[in-house]
C-alpha positions in Angstrom: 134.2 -26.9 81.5 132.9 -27.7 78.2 130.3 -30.8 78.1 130.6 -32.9 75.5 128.7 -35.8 74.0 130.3 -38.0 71.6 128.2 -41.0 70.4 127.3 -43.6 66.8 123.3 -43.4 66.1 121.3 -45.7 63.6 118.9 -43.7 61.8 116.6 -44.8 64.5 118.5 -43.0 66.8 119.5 -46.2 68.2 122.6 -46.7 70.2 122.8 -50.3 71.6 121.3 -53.4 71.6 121.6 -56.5 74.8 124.0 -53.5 76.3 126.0 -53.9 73.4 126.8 -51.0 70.7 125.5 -51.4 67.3 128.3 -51.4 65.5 132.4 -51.5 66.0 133.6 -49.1 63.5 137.5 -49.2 63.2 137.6 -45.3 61.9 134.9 -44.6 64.4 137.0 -46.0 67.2 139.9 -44.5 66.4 138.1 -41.4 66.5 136.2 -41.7 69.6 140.1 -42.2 71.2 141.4 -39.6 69.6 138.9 -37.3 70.7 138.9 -38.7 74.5 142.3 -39.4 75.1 143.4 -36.6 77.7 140.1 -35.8 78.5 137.4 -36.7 81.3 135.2 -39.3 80.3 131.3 -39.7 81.9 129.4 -42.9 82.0 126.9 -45.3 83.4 127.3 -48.3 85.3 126.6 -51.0 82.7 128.6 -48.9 79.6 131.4 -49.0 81.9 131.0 -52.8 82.7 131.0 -53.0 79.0 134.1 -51.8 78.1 136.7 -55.4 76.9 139.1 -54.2 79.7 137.8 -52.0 82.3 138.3 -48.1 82.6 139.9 -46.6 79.4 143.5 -45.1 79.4 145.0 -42.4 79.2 141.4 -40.2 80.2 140.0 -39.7 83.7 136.7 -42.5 84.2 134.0 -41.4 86.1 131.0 -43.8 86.9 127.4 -42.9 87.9 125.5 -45.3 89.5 122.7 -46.1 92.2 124.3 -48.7 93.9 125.9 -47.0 96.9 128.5 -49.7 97.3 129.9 -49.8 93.7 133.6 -50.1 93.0 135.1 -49.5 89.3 138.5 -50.1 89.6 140.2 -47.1 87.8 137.8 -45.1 88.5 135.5 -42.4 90.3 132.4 -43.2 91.2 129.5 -40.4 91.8 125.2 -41.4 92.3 124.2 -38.7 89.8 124.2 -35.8 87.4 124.9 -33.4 89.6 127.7 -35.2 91.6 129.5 -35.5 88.4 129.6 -32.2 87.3 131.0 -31.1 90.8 133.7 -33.3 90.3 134.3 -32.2 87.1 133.9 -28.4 87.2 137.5 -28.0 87.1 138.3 -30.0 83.8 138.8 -28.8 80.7 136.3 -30.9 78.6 134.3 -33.9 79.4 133.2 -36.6 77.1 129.5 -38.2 78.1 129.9 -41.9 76.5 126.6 -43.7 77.3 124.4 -45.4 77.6 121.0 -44.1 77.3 119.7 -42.6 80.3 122.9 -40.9 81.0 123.0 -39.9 77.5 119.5 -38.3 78.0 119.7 -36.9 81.8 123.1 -34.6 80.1 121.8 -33.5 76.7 119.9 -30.6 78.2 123.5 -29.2 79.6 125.7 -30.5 76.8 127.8 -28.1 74.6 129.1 -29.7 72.1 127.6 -33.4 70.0 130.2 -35.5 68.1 127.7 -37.7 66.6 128.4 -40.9 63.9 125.2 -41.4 61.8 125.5 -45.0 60.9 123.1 -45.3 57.6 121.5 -48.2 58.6 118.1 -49.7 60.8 119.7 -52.0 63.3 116.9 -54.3 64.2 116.6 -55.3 67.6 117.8 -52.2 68.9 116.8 -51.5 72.6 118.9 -48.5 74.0 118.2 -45.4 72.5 119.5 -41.8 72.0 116.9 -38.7 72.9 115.7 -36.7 69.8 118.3 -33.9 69.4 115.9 -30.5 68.5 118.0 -29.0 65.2 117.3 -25.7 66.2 119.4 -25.8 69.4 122.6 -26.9 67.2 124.6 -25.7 64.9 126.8 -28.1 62.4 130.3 -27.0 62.8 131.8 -29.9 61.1 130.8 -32.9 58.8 132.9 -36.1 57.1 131.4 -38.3 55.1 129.6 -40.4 54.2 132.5 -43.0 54.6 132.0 -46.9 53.7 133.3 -49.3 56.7 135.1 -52.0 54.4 135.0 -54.3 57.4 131.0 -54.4 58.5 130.2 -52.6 55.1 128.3 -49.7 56.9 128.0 -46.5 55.3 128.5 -43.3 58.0 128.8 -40.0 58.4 130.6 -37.9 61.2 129.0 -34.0 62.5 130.0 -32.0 65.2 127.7 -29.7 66.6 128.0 -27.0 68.7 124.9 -25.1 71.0 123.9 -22.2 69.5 
């Protein structure tokens, strides 16, 4: 299984605000479904309650949460780290999408970052991505920068891979 992270970042290394993302970047969205679609995606309890119409299609959903009693209808629900990478072990590539502390508890195994630098301080921001240590990665790809017409924001796409 390769572990994946695919996430937007302010140049604060912010990633949401009022468990919100910063930004909705048409391009960016289309990517992040492009990328997903077919694949496994990971995520915590309140980035899944804020997904517009539930679990996403066309990808496997997987849930981590405390609550013992939680029901996500369309998907799998695990209580951790660990008990998500058991049920995943056998898929092909798995997308971690948020939020913060889910973001942060996986880094440390991840294989692969598809990060979107937005060029821009968001104020407000109060969910944050963990400091990414350059020598662990190595830039396999890079677009951009790239002007959103719609919000104006300027942005850049990398991929990264572990070294």
């Amino acid at each position: 299984m390769v572990l994946a992270i695919i996430v937007a970042i302010d140049e604060n290394n912010g990633i949401g605000k009022d468990n919100d993302q910063l930004a909705y970047i048409s391009a960016d969205l289309k990517r992040f479904k492009a990328l997903t679609t077919g694949h496994t995606i990971l995520m915590g309890r309140k980035t899944f309650e804020a997904l517009p119409k539930g679990a996403l299609p066309n990808r496997r959903n997987v849930v981590i949460t405390r609550q013992s009693d939680y029901f996500a209808k369309g998907a799998d629900v695990v209580s951790g780290l660990e008990e998500a990478l058991e049920l995943c072990a056998n898929d092909e590539k798995v997308f971690v999408i948020g939020g913060g502390e889910i973001y942060k508890s996986f880094l440390p195994e991840t294989d692969e970052l598809y990060l979107t630098l937005i060029h821009h301080a968001f104020e407000g921001v109060d969910t944050f991505f963990p400091n990414i240590n350059v020598e662990d990665w190595e830039l396999s790809n890079e677009e951009g920068p790239t002007k959103d017409e719609k919000t104006g924001l300027s942005y850049t796409y990398q991929d990264l891979i572990r070294k």
